[in-house]
N, C-alpha and C positions, 0 to 999 in steps of 0.2 A: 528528472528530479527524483524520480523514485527509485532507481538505479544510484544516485550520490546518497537518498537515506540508507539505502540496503547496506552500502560503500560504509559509509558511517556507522550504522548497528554492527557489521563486521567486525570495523576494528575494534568497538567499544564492548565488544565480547568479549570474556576474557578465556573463554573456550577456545578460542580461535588459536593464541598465543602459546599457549601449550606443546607440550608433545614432540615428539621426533618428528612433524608435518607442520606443526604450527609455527606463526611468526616467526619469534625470535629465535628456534633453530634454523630458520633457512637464513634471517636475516643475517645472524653470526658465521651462520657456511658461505654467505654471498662475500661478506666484505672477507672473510678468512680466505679465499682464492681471490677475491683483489687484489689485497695486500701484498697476498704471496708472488702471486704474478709481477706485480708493481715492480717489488725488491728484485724479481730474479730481474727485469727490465732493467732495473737500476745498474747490477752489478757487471752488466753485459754494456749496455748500453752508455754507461757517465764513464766507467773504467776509460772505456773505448773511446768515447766524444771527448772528455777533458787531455785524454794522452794527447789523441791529433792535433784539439787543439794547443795546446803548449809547446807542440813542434811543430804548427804550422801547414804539417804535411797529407796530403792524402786525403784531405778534409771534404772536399767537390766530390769527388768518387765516392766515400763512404756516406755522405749524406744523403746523395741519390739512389745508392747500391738498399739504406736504410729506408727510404720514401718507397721505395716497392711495395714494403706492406700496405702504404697506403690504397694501393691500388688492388690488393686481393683483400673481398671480404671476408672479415673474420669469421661469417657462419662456412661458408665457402672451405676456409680451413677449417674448422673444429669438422664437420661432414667430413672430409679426408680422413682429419688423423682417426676420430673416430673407427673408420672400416679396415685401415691398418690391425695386422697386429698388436701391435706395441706403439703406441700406449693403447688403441683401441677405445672398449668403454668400461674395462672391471673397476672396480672399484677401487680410489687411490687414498686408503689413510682417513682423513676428518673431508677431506676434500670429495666424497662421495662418488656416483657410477660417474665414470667417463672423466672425474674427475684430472689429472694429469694432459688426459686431450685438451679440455679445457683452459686448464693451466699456460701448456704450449702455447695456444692458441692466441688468450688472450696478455699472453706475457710480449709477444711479436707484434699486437696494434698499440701494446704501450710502446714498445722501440722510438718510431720516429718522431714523436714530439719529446722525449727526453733526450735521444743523441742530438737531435737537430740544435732545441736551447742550449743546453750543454756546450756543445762543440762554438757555435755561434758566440754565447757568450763570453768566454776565453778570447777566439778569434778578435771580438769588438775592442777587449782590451786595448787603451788608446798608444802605440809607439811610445810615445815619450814618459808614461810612467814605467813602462821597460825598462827604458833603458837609464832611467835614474835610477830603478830599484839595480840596474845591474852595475850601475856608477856607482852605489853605495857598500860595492863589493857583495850581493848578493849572490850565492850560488844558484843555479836553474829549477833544484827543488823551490830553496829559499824563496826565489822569484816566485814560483809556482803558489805556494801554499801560504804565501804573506802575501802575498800584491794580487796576483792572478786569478786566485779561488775568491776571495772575497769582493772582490768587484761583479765577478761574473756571476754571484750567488742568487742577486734577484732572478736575473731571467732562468734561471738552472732551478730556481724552486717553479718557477712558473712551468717550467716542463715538465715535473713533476704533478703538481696541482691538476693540469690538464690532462695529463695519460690518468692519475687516478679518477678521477670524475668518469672521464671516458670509458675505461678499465671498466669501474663500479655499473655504468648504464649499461655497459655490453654485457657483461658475466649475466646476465638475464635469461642469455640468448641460449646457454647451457641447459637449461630445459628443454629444448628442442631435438636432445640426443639425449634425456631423462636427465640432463646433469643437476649439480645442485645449484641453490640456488631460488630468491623469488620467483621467478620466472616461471619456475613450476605450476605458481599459483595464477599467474596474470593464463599463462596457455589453457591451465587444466577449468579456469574460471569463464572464459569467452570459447572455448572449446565445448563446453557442457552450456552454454548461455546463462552460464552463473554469474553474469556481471557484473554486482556488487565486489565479489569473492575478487576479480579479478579486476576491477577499479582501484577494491581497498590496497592491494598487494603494488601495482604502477603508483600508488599514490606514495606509500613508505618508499619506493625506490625513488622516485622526485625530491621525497624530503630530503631523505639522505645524502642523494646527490648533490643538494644543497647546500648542507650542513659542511659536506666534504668542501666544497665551493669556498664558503664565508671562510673554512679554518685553515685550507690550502692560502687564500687570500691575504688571512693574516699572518701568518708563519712568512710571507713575501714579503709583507711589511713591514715585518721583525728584522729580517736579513736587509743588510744596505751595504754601497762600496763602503763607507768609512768605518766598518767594522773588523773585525777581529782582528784587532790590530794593525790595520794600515789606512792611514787620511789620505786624503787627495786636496793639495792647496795648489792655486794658483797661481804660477809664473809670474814676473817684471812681465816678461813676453807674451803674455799671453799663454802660453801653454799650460799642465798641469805636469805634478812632480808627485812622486810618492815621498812618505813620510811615515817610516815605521813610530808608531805610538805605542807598543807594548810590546808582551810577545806571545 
């Protein structure tokens, strides 16, 4: 109990917050190489996952080829690239020492849960509103970015939501080669048996993580198949049909 009051006087100091050390400069460098990561994850990963999936191809291979990072621990690589040359640990821009290693690092454990939903979701698309949308003289983009993107959109935010949270609680670990980062605080806090210091600091990265949690969650709930522009009704037959509603 006396380690949660110490936890608590911390944060309600406003000394703490301050400063090129304090709070809210690590907190804005943590989530500023989440984000960043995220995106480059994004750009590598959704490009890649929605192509395959929309042609079908190559999909098994690359998914598994993508699940490897599962298997190498992120600290495991940041210690590598760290001892490298390049990127090493100089310092990269707002993103601090080791910065870019980090980056790398934690941009490759975002990869497999956004190519995986991605890819997947496209894939699930059901046959038969394919091939309506392709009976309705659709072209293969058309297909793609009217029928195909918007159905598959929940589970594609959902891989999203989950590498960010992810991303967010691991960028932590970056203090462990001085990067930026709370992390600094939680190691340099249980490292000097400064508990409080390093309770307060796991405790903002919880909230946070949560916060990301609840508005990743809603941004999913926002997104639905019968959105931007294309329903989904139901067959005589039983099956379902696409039906462009806007454009």
């Amino acid at each position: 109990m006396r380690d949660l009051r110490g936890a608590w006087d911390y944060l309600t100091t406003g000394a703490n917050w301050g400063g090129p050390e304090g709070m809210w400069h690590l907190l804005v460098q943590q989530l500023l190489i989440s984000v960043t990561a995220l995106l480059a994850a994004m750009v590598i990963g959704l490009t890649l996952a929605l192509w395959l999936g929309h042609l079908g191809r190559a999909g098994f291979l690359a998914v598994n080829v993508t699940n490897i990072g599962r298997a190498v621990p992120t600290f495991a690589l940041l210690a590598i690239l760290v001892t490298l040359d390049h990127p090493g640990t100089a310092t990269f821009g707002p993103y601090g020492r080791a910065g870019l290693a980090t980056l790398i690092a934690l941009a490759l454990f975002a990869l497999p849960p956004i190519f995986t939903n991605a890819y997947v979701a496209v894939r699930e698309v059901p046959p038969e509103v394919k091939e309506s949308a392709a009976g309705m003289g659709m072209t293969g983009s058309q297909q793609f970015w009217r029928v195909e993107l918007p159905l598959a959109m929940p589970l594609v935010v959902s891989g999203l939501r989950l590498a960010l949270v992810q991303v967010w609680a691991t960028a932590t670990i970056a203090a462990l080669v001085a990067g930026p980062g709370l992390g600094s605080l939680i190691t340099e806090g249980f490292y000097r048996t400064d508990y409080p210091k390093g309770i307060a600091a796991a405790f903002v990265v919880a909230v946070v993580a949560f916060l990301l949690e609840v508005g990743g969650a809603a941004v999913e709930r926002a997104v639905g198949p019968n959105r931007k522009g294309t329903a989904i009704r139901s067959t005589p037959a039983g099956g379902r049909t696409a039906e462009v509603v806007g454009t």
